[in-house]
C-alpha positions in Angstrom: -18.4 -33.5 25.8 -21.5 -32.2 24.4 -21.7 -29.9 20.9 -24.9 -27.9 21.2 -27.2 -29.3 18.2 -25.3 -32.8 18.1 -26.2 -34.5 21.4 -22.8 -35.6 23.7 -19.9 -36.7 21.9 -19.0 -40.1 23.0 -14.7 -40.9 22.4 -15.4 -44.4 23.1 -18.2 -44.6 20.7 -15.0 -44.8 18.1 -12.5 -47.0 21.2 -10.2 -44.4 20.7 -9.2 -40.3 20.5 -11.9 -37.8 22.0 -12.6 -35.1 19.4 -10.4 -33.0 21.2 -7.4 -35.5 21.0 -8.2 -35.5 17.2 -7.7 -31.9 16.9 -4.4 -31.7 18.6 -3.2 -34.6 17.2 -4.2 -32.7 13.4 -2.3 -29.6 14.1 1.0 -31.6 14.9 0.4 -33.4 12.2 0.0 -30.2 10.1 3.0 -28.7 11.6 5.1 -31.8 10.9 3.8 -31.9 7.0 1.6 -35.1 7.0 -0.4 -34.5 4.6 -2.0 -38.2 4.6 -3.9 -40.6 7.2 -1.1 -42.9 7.6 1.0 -40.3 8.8 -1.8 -39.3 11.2 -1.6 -43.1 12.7 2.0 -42.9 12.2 2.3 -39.9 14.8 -0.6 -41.1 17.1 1.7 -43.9 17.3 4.4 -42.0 18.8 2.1 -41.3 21.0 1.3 -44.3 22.3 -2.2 -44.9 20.9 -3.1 -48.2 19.0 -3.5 -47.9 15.6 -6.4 -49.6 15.2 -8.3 -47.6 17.8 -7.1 -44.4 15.8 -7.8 -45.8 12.4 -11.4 -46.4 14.0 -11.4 -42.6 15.3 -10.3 -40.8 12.7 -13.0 -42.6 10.7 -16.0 -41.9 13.0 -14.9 -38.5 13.4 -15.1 -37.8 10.2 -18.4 -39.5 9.2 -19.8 -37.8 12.4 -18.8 -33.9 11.5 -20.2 -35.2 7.9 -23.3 -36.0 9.4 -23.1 -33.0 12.4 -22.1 -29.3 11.2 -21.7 -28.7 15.0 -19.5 -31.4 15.3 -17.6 -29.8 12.8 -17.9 -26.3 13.9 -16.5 -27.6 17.4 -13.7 -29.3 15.5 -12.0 -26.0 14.0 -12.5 -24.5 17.0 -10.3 -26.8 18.6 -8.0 -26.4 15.9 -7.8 -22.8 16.2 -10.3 -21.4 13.4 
């Protein structure tokens, strides 16, 4: 994937979710009321990801829309903002 103003967007830069998996995967989680990031590993769990790989994910995404307002912008997109 590439976010105009943030060069491509590498999932297995992080060895785990895309950005896009990350967005789906936080709108479950907001439907189903975790409100934390062990419930977010908890329910990538269920879906069969490693936690590890996740924990790594949901890290780099986050330091990379902190560093990227594109990457940001294309993350509420895919949530539905």
């Amino acid at each position: 994937m590439h976010v105009h103003g943030s060069g491509p967007i590498d999932p297995a830069a992080f060895g785990g979710p895309s950005l896009q998996d990350y967005a789906a995967l936080a709108r479950d989680a907001q439907a189903r009321g975790f409100t934390d990031e062990a419930g977010m590993i908890a329910l990538a769990s269920e879906r069969g990801w490693n936690p590890a790989d996740t924990k790594a994910a949901l890290d780099g995404w986050v330091q990379r829309m902190g560093e990227s307002m594109a990457v940001g912008q294309q993350f509420r997109k895919l949530l539905g903002y």
